[in-house]
N, CA, C and O atoms as a GROMACS GRO file, in nm:
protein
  316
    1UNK      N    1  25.377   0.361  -2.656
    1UNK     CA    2  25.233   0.362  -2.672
    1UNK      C    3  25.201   0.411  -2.814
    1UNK      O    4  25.239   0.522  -2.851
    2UNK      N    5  25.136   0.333  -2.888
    2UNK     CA    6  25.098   0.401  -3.034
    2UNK      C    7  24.941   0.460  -3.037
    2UNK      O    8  24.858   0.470  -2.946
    3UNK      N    9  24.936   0.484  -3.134
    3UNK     CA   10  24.798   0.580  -3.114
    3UNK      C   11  24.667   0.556  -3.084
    3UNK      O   12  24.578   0.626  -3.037
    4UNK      N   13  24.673   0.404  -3.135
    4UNK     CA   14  24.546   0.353  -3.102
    4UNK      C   15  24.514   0.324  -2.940
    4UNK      O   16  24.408   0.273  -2.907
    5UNK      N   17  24.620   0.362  -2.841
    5UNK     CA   18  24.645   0.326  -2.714
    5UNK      C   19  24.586   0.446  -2.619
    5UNK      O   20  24.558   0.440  -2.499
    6UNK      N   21  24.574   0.555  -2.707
    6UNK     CA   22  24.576   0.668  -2.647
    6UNK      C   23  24.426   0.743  -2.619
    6UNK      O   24  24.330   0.750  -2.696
    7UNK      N   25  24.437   0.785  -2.507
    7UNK     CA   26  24.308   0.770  -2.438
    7UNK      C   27  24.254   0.950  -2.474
    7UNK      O   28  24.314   1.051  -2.438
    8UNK      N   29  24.127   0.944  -2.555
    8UNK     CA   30  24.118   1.112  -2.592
    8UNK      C   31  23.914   1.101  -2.560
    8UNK      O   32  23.843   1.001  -2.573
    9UNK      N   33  23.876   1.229  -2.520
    9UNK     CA   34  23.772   1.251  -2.477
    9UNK      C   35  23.685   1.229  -2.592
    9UNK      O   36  23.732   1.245  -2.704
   10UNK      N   37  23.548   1.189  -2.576
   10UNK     CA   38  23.446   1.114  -2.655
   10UNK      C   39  23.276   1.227  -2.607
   10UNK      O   40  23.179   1.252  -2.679
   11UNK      N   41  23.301   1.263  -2.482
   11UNK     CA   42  23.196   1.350  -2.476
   11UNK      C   43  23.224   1.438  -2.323
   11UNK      O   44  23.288   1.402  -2.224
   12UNK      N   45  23.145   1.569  -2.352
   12UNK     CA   46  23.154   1.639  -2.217
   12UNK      C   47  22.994   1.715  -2.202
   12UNK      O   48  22.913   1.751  -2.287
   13UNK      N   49  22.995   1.719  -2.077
   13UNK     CA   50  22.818   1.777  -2.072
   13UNK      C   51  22.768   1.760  -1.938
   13UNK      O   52  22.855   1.749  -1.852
   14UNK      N   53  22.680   1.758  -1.909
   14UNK     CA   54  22.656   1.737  -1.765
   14UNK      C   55  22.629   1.589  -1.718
   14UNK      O   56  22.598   1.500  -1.796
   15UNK      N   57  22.644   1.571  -1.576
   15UNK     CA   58  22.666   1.417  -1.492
   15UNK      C   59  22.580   1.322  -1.550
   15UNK      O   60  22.612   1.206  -1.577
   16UNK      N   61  22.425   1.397  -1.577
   16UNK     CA   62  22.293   1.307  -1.595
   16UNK      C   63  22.351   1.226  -1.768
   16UNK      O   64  22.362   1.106  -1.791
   17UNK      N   65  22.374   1.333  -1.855
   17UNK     CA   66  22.410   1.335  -2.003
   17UNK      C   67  22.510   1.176  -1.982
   17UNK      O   68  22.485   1.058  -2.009
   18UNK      N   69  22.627   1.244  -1.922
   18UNK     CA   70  22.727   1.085  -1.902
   18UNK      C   71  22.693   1.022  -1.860
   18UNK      O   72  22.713   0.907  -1.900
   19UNK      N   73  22.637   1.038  -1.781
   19UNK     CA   74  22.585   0.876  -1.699
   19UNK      C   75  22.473   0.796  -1.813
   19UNK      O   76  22.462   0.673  -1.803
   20UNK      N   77  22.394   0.867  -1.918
   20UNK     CA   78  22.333   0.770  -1.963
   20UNK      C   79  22.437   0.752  -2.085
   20UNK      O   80  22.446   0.634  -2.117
   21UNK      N   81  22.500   0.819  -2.145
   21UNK     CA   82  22.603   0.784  -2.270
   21UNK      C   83  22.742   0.667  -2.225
   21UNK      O   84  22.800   0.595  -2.306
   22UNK      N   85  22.766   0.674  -2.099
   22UNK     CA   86  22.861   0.599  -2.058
   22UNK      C   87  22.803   0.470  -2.034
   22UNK      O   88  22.882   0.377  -2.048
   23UNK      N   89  22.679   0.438  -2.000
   23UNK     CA   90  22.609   0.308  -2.013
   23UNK      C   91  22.594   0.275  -2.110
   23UNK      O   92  22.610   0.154  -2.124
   24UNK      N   93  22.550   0.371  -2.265
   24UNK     CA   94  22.538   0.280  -2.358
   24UNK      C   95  22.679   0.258  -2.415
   24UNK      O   96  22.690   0.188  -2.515
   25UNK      N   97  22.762   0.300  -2.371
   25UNK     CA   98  22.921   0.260  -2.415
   25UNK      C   99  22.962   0.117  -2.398
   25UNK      O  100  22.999   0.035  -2.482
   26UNK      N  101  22.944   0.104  -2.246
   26UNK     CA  102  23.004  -0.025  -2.196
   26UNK      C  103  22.871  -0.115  -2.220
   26UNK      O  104  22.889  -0.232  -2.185
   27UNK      N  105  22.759  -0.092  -2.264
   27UNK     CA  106  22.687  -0.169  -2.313
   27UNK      C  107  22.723  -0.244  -2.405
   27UNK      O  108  22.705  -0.365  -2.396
   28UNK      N  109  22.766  -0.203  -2.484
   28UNK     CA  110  22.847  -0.188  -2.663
   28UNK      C  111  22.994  -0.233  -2.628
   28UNK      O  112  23.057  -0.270  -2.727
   29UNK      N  113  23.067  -0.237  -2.502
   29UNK     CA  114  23.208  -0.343  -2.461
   29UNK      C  115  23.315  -0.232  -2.496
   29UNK      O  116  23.424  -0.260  -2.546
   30UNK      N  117  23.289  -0.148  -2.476
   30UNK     CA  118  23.371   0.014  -2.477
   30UNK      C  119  23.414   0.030  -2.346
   30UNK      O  120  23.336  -0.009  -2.259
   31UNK      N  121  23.521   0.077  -2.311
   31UNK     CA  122  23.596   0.065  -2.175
   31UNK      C  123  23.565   0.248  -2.181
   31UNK      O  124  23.576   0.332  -2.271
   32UNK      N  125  23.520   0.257  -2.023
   32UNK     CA  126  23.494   0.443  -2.074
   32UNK      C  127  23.533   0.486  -1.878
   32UNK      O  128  23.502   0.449  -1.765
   33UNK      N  129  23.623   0.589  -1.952
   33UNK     CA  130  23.658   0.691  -1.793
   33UNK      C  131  23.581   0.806  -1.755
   33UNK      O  132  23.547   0.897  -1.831
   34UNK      N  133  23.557   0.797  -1.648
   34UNK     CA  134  23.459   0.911  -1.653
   34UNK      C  135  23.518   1.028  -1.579
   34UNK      O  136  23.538   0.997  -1.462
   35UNK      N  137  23.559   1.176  -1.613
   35UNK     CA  138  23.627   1.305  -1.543
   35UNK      C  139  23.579   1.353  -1.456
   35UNK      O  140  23.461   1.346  -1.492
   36UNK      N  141  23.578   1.391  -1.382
   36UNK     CA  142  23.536   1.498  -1.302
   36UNK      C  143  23.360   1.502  -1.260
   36UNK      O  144  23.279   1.594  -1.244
   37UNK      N  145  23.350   1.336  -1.252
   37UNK     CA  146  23.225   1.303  -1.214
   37UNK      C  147  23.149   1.323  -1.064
   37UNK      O  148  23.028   1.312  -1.042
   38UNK      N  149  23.260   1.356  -0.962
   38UNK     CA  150  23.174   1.430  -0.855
   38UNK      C  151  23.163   1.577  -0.834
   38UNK      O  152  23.068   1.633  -0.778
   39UNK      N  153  23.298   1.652  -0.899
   39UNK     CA  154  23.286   1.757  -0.860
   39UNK      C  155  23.230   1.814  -0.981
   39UNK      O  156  23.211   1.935  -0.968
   40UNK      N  157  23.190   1.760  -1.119
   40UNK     CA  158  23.123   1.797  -1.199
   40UNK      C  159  22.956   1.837  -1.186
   40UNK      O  160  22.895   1.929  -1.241
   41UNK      N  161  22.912   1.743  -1.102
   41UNK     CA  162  22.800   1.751  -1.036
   41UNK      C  163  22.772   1.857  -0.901
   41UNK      O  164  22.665   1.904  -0.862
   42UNK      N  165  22.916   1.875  -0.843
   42UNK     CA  166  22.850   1.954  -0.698
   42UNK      C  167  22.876   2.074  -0.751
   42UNK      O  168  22.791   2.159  -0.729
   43UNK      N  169  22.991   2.112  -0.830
   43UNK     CA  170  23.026   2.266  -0.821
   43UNK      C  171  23.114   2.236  -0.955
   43UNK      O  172  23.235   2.222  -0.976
   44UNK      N  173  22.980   2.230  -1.046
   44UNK     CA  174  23.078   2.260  -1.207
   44UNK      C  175  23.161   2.341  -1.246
   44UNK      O  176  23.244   2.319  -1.334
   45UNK      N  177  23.140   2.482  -1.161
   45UNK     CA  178  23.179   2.579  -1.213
   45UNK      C  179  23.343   2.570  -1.139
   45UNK      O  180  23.416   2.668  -1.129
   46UNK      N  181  23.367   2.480  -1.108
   46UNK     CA  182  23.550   2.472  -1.045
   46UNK      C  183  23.602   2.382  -1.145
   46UNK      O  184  23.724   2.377  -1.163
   47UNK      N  185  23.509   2.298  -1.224
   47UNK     CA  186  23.599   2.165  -1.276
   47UNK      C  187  23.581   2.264  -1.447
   47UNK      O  188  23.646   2.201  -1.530
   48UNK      N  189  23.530   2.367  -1.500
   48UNK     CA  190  23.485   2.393  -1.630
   48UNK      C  191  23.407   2.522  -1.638
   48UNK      O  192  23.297   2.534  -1.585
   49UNK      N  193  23.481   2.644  -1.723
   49UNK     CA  194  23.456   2.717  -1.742
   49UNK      C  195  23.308   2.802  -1.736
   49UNK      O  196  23.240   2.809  -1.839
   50UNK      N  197  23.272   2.854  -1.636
   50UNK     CA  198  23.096   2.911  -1.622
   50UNK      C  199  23.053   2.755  -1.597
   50UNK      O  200  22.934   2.748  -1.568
   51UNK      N  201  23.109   2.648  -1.599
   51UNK     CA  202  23.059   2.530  -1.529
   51UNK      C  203  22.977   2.463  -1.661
   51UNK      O  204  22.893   2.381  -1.626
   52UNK      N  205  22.988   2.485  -1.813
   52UNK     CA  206  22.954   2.399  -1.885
   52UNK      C  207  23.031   2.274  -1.978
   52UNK      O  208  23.128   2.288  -2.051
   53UNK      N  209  22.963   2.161  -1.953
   53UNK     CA  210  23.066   2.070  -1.991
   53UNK      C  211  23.128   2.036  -1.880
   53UNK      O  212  23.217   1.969  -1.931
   54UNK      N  213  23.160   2.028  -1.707
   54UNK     CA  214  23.213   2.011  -1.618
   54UNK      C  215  23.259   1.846  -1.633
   54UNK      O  216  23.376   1.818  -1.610
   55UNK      N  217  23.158   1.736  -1.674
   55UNK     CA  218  23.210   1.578  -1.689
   55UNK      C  219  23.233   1.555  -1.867
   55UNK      O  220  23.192   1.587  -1.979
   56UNK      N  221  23.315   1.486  -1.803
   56UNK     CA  222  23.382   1.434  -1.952
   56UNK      C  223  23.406   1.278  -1.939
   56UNK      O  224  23.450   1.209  -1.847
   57UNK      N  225  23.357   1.248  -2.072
   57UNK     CA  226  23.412   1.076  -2.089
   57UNK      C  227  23.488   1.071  -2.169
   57UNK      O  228  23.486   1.134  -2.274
   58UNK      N  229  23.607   0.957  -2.112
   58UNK     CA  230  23.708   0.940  -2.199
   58UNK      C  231  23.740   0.778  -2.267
   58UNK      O  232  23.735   0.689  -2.182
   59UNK      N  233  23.768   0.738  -2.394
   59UNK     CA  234  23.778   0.598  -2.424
   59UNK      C  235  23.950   0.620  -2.499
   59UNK      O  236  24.031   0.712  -2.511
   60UNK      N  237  23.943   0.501  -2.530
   60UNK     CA  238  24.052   0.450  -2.622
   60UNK      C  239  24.018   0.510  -2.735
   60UNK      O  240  23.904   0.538  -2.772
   61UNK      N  241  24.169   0.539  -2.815
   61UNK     CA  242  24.115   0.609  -2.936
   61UNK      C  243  24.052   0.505  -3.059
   61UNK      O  244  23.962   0.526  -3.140
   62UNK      N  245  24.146   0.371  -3.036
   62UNK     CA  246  24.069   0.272  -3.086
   62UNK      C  247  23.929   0.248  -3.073
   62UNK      O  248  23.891   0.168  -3.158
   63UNK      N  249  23.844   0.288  -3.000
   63UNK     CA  250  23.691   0.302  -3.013
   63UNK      C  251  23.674   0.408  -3.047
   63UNK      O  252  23.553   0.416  -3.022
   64UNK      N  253  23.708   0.528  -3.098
   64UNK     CA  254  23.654   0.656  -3.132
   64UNK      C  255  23.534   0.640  -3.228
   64UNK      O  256  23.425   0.695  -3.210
   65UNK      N  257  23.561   0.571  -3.317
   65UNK     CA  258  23.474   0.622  -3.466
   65UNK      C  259  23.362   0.522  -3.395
   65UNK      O  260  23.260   0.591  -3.402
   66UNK      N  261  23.328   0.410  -3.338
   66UNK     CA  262  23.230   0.361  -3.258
   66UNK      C  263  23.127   0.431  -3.222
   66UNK      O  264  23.013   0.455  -3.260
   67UNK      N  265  23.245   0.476  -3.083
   67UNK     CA  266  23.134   0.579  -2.982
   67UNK      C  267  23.088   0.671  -3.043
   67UNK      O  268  22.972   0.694  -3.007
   68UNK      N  269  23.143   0.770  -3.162
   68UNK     CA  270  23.092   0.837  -3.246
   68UNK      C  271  22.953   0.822  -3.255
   68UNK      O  272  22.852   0.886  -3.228
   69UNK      N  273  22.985   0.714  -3.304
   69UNK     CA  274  22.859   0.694  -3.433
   69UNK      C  275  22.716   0.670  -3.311
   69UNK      O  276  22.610   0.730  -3.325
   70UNK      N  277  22.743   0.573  -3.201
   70UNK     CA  278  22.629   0.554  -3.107
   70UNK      C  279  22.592   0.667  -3.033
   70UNK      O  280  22.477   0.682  -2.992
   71UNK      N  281  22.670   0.736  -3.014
   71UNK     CA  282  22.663   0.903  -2.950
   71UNK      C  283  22.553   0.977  -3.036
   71UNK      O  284  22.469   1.056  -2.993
   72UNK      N  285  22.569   0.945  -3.138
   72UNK     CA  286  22.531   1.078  -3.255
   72UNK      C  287  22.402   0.985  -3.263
   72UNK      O  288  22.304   1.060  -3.263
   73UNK      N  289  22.370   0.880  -3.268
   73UNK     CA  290  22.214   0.776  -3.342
   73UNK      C  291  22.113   0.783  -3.180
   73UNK      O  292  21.991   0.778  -3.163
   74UNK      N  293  22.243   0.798  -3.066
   74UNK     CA  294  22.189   0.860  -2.927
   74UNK      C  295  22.134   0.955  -2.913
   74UNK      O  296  22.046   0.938  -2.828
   75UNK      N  297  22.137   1.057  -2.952
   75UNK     CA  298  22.162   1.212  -2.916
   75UNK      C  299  22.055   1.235  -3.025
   75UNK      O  300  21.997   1.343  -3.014
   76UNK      N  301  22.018   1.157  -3.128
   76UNK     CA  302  21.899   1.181  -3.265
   76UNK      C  303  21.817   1.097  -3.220
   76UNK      O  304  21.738   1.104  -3.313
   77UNK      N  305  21.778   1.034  -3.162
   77UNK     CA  306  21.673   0.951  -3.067
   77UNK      C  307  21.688   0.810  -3.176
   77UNK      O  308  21.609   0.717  -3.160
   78UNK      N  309  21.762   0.808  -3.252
   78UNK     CA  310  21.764   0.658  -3.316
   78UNK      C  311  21.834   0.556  -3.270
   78UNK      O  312  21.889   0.471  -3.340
   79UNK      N  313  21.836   0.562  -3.130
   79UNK     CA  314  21.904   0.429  -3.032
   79UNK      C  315  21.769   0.353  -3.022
   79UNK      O  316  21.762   0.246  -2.960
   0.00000   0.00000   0.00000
């Protein structure tokens, strides 16, 4: 497996947060995993420290600098 194969986290935060960042991913043809998406929601505080950050999305590292960039133009209301 070379590096571009390798699957590394892209965002962590709460269920509502991923669920709308993971739509605009695969909107955009980004293949995205999502962590600890039920028990992130019932009882964060088992999946993540004091329970912040409990879901995490994960992509290919080959999309990193992508999701980056739509994350960040997301998160500044310039989507």
């Amino acid at each position: 497996m070379n590096n571009k194969d390798e699957i590394v986290e892209i965002f962590a935060g709460e269920f509502y947060q991923a669920s709308m960042i993971k739509d605009l991913l695969e909107d955009n043809n980004i293949e995205v995993f999502i962590e600890n998406e039920l028990m992130g929601n019932i009882a964060p505080w088992y999946v993540a420290s004091g329970g912040i950050g409990p879901v995490k999305l994960k992509i290919l590292n080959s999309d990193y600098a992508l999701s980056k960039e739509l994350i960040e133009a997301f998160t500044n209301g310039n989507e």
